[in-house]
Each structure stands twice: as C-alpha cells, then as structure tokens.
C-alpha positions in Angstrom: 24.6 55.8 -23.2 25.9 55.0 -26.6 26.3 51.2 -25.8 22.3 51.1 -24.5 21.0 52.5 -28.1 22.8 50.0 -29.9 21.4 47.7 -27.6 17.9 49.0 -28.0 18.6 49.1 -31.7 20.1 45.7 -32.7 17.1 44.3 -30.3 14.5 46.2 -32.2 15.9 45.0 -35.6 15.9 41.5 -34.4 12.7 41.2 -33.3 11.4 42.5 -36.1 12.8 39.7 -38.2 11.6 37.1 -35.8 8.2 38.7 -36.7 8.6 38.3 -40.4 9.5 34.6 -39.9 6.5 34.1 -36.9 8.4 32.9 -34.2 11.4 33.3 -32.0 14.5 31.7 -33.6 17.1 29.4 -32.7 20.8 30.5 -32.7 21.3 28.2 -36.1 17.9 29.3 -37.8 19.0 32.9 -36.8 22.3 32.3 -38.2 20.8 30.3 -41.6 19.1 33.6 -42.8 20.3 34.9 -45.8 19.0 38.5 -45.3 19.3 39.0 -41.4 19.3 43.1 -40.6 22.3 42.4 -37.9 24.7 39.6 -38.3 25.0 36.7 -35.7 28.7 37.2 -34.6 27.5 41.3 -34.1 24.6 40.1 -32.0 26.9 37.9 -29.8 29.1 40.3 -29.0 26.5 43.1 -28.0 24.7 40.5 -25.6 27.2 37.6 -24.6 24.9 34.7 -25.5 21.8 34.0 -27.9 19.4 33.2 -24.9 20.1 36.7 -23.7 18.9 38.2 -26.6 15.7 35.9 -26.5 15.0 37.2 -22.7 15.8 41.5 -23.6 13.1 40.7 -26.2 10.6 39.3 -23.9 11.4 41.6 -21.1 11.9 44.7 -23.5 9.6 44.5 -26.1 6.8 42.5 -24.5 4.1 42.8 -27.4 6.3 41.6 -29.9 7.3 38.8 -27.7 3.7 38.0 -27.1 2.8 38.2 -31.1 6.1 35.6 -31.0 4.9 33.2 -28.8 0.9 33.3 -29.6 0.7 33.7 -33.3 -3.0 34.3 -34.2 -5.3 31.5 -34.8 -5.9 31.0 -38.8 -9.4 31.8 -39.5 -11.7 29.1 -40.9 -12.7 29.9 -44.4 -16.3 30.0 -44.8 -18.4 27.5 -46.4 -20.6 28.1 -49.3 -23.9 26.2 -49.4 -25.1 25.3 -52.4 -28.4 25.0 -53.9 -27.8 21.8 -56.7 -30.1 18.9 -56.3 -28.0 16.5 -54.3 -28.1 13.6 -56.8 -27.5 15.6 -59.8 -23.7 15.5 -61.0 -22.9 18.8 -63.4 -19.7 17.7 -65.4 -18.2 20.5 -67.8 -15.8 19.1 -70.2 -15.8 22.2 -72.7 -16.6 25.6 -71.8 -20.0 26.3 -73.4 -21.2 22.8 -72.7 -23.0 21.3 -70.0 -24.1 18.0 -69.4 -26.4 16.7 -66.5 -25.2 13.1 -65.3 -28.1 10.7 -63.1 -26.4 8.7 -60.3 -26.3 5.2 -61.4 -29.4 2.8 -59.1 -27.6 0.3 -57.4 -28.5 -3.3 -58.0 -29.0 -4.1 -54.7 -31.9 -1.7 -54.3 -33.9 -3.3 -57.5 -33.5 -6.2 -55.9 -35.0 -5.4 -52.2 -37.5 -3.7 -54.0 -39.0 -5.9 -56.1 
C-alpha cells in the first residue's frame, strides 16, 4: 500500500510541473529544471523508465494529460476600429502638442490629371 501512494504522489507532483511548463517533458528537459518537486534519479527508481512515467500520467490522470497534449488555443486580441480620417496622419512629438500632417499628392496623379 505504501509503495502505490508514493506512486500516486510523485505522479501527481510531476504532472503538475509538466502543467506549469505546458507540455509533457522529455527525460533531459525534466532533468534541466532547476526547481523540479521530485528529482529525476527518485522518479526512475519508483517507475523503471521515463516513458512509464509519461503513460501512468495519461492513463492515471487523464485530464491533466489531455490539458498536456491540447493546450488551449490563444485567443485573438480584438481589434479596435478607429474613427480618424484615413488620409489624415496625427504625429505627437511633445505631449501637449499636436500636429495634423496632409499625405503628400503624388506626381504621377497631377500628371494623369491634367
């Protein structure tokens, strides 16, 4: 009994740093964290091999496993429309002062138009 709450412990404790990082983690990535909760070699020896601890967690703990695998998609920001005239540019090069800037005409235009 004792050795199956370890088990269910060290997995729970793992898995929940594989959540902080967002994704199931290699042996070396596992092993490259400075602040794991259960150290590599301790892992090893409660489950023989790093792919076994991989398969408890998916067959154990299901729903973290699926949070592991599917991260959430990022949500779009929205866009703000805004209500400046199109060909107006508002420069601000000191607080307190505004300045309006015309587009320049193109030459080519005068040209075709005249």
């Amino acid at each position: 009994m004792r050795k199956d709450r370890l088990r269910k412990v060290t997995l729970e404790q793992i898995a929940m740093r594989m959540l902080e990082e967002g994704k199931p983690l290699t042996a070396h990535e596992y092993k490259s964290l400075g602040s794991a909760p259960i150290r590599y070699s301790t892992a090893i020896r409660i489950f023989g091999r790093w792919e076994r601890v991989l398969s408890y967690i998916e067959s154990s703990l299901p729903k973290v496993w699926e949070e592991l695998t599917n991260p959430p998609k990022p949500v779009e920001p929205k866009v703000e429309v805004t209500t400046k005239p199109a060909m107006a540019k508002v420069i601000k090069p000191k607080p307190g002062v505004r300045k309006v800037v015309q587009p320049k005409v193109s030459v080519k235009k005068e040209i075709e138009d005249e």
